[in-house]
KOLDRENPA-626251 format. One record per residue (C-alpha): x, y, z; residue in three letters. Coordinates in steps of 0.001 Angstrom, whole numbers, plus 500000, padded with zeros to 6 digits. Each point is the difference from the previous one (the first is absolute). Example, Ala and Ser with C-alpha at 12.3 -4.5 7.8 and 13.67 -1.06 7.14 Angstrom:
REM KOLDRENPA-626251
512300495500507800Ala
501370503440499340Ser
***
This chain:
REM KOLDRENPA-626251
415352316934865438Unk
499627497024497544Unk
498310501009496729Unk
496429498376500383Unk
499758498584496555Unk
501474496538499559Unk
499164500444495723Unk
503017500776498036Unk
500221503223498019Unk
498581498995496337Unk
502546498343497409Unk
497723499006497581Unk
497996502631497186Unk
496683497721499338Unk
499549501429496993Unk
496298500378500920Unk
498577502104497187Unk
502093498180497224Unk
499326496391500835Unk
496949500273499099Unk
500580500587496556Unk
499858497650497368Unk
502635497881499180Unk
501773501787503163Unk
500878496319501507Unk
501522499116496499Unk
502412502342499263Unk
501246499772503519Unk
500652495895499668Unk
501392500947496168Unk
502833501720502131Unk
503030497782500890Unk
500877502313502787Unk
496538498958502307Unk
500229497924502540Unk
496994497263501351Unk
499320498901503448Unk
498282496306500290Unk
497183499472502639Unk
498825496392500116Unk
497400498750503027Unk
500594503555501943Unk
503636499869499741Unk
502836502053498140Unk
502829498573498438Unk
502737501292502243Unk
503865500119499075Unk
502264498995503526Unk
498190502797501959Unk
499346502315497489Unk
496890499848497765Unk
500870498485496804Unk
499544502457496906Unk
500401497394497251Unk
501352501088495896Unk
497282499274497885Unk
502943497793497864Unk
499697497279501894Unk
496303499839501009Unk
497957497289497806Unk
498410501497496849Unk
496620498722500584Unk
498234500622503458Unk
497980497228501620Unk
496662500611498891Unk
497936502085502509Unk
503151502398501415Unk
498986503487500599Unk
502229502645498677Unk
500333503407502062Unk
502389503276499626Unk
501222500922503499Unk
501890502991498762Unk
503297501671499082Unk
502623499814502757Unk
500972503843501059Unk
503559501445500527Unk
501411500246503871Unk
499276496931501084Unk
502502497330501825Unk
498776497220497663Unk
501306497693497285Unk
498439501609496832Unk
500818503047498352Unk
497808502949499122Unk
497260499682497607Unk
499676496168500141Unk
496343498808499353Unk
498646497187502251Unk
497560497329498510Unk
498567497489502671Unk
499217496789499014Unk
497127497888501873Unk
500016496328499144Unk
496971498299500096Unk
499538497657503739Unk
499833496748498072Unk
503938500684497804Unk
501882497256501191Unk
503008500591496940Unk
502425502315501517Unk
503155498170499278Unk
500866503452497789Unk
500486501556503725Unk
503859500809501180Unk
501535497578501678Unk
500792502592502837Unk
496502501604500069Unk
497245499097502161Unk
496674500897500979Unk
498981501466503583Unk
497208502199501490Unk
500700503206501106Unk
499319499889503661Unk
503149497530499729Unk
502168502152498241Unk
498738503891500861Unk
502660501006502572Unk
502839499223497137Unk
498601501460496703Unk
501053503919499074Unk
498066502477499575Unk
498989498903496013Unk
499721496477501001Unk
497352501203502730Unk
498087502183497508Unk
499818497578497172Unk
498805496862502231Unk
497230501426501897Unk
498469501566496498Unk
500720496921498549Unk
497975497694502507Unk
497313502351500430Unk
499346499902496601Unk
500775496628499215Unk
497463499250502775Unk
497250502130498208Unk
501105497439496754Unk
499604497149501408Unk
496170501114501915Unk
498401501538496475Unk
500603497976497631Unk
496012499902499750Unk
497631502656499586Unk
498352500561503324Unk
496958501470497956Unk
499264496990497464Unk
502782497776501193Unk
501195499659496390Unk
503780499847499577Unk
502079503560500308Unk
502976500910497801Unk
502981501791501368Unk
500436503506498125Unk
501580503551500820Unk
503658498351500933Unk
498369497756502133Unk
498033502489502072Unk
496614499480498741Unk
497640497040499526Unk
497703500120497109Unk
496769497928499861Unk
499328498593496588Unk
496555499363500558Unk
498754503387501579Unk
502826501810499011Unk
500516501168503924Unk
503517501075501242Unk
501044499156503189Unk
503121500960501917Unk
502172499233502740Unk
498234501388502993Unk
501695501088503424Unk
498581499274503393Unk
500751502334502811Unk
500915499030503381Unk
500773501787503540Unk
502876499055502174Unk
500643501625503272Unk
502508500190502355Unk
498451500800503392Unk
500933502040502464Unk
498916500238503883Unk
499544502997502223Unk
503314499490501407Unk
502013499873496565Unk
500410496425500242Unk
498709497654496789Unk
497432497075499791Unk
501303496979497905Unk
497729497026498789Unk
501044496974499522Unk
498040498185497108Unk
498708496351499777Unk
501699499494496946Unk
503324501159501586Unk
502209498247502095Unk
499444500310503749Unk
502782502834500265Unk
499460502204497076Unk
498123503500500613Unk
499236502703498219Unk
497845502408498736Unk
495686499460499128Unk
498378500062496737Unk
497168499469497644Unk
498245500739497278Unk
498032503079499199Unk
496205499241499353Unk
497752501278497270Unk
498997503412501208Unk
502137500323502307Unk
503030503005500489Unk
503208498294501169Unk
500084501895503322Unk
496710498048501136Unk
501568497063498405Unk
502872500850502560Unk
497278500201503299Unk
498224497265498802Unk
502864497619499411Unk
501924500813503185Unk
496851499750502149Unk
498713496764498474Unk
503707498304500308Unk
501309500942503315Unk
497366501631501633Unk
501306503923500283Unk
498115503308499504Unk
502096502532497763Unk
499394503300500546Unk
502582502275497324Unk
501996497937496489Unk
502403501746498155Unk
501051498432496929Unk
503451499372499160Unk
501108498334496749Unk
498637497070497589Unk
501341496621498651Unk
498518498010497201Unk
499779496499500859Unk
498985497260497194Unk
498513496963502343Unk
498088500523498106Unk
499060503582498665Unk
500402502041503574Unk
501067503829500106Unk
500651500232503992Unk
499309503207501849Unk
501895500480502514Unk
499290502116502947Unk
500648500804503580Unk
497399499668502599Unk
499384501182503324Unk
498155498451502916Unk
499589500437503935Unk
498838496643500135Unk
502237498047501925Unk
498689496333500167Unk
500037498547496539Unk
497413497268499123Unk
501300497726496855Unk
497108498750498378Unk
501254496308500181Unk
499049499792495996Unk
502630501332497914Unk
502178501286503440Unk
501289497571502859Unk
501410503023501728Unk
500909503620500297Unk
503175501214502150Unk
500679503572500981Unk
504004500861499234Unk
501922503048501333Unk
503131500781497654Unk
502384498347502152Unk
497633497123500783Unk
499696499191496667Unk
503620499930498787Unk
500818498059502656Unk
497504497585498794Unk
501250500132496745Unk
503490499214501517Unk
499295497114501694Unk
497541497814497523Unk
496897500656502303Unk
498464502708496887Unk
500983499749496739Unk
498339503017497728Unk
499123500666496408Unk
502790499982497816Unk
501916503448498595Unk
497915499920496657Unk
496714500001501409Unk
497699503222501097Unk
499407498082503094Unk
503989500325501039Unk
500104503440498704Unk
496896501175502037Unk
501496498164503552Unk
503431501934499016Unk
498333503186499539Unk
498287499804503277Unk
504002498357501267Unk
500886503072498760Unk
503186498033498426Unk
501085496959498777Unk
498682496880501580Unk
503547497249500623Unk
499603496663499183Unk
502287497155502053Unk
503159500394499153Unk
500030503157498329Unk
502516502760501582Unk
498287503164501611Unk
***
């Protein structure tokens, strides 16, 4: 049985309690041994396939004004990953409008993470999602959503401090159900999203409301999109996912319903799979699923009950 939980075990010690100390975030960039990550416009600076952890030597001694400063953590030992034990990570954000990055190796360049997921290890994965999700909650509050006076970055980066009304603001999570639903007769209903390529199904989600518990989230969401009545969820695992702040649920569902009804909005369709029907989709280009990294993939494999092959991949 595949291990429902597409998340990595931890590599990283946040140092949670301790960065918020004062002068924390110095003494860590006084250390030659720390490493920094660059975002710039909701990208990280990546090394070949790898993410690029860059020597503070060779990094430009003054930072364009406006880059936010954050402490990611210290890495942790056992991990297949480039850095040894004990190293601290910094993340830089540059400001949107820095246009002078000619300081940047030659080799590196800067990518998105849905475009390089499926080839980072298990640091790389770590480090990138808690990077964007927080360089995301940077680049959203740099105003005081009170006053709307200007907010100063303090705690290591994790807190936003008013200097009008003294308020403190931090980076918030939103919760969000997926589901992977399945029929009366074991088989699983796939949705294929507007956004999305004709061919590409998987599993249904949205957001949790104010108010609201995340199974009704779960009924709600799945009768709204594709038109089915669940009547049992079990939940299975969790994923964070920073487009732009989400922490998906995810669940399996249960129906008798038979007739899915997409709700022509955010679905164009909904398919029911058996196991073997679906692989054989997979096989021949007429499906193509979520990708290994994702909660969706790991929720379709747990229902699979194994690995899902892609074309050309050897069973």
């Amino acid at each position: 049985m595949i291990i429902p939980n597409p998340s990595p075990e931890t590599a990283l010690d946040r140092q949670c309690e301790q960065r918020s100390e004062a002068g924390y975030l110095a003494a860590v960039l006084g250390k030659a041994s720390h490493r920094v990550v660059i975002f710039h416009r909701g990208k990280a600076l990546m090394d070949g396939a790898a993410l690029a952890y860059l020597d503070p030597a060779i990094l430009p001694e003054t930072l364009p004004a406006g880059t936010n400063l954050v402490y990611l953590g210290r890495v942790l030992a056992g991990q297949d990953h480039q850095l040894v034990e004990g190293t601290d990570i910094v993340l830089q954000v540059l400001p949107y409008d820095a246009e002078d990055l000619t300081w940047v190796p030659q080799e590196a360049a800067f990518a998105g993470y849905r475009d390089v997921a499926q080839g980072l290890n298990a640091l790389d994965v770590e480090v990138f999602v808690e990077a964007q999700a927080v360089a995301n909650w940077h680049g959203t509050h740099t105003h005081c959503p009170r006053c709307g006076c200007p907010t100063e970055s303090m705690w290591s980066g994790w807190m936003r401090r008013c200097g009008q009304d003294g308020s403190e603001h931090f980076p918030r999570t939103d919760p969000a159900v997926i589901v992977a639903i399945v029929g009366g007769d074991d088989r699983i209903l796939l949705a294929n999203n507007f956004q999305w390529e004709g061919n590409r199904y998987s599993t249904v989600a949205g957001f949790v409301e104010a108010g609201e518990s995340a199974e009704r989230a779960a009924v709600r969401e799945i009768a709204e999109e594709v038109g089915v009545q669940l009547h049992a969820l079990s939940y299975v695992s969790s994923q964070a996912w920073p487009f732009p702040r989400s922490l998906m649920l995810g669940f399996m569902g249960y129906t008798n319903d038979t007739v899915p009804t997409p709700d022509n909005v955010e679905v164009r369709a909904a398919r029911w799979f058996s196991r073997d029907e679906l692989q054989a989709a997979v096989f021949s280009g007429e499906a193509v699923v979520s990708h290994r990294l994702s909660i969706a993939r790991s929720l379709i494999e747990h229902w699979y009950g194994g690995r899902i092959l892609e074309p050309g991949e050897e069973s």
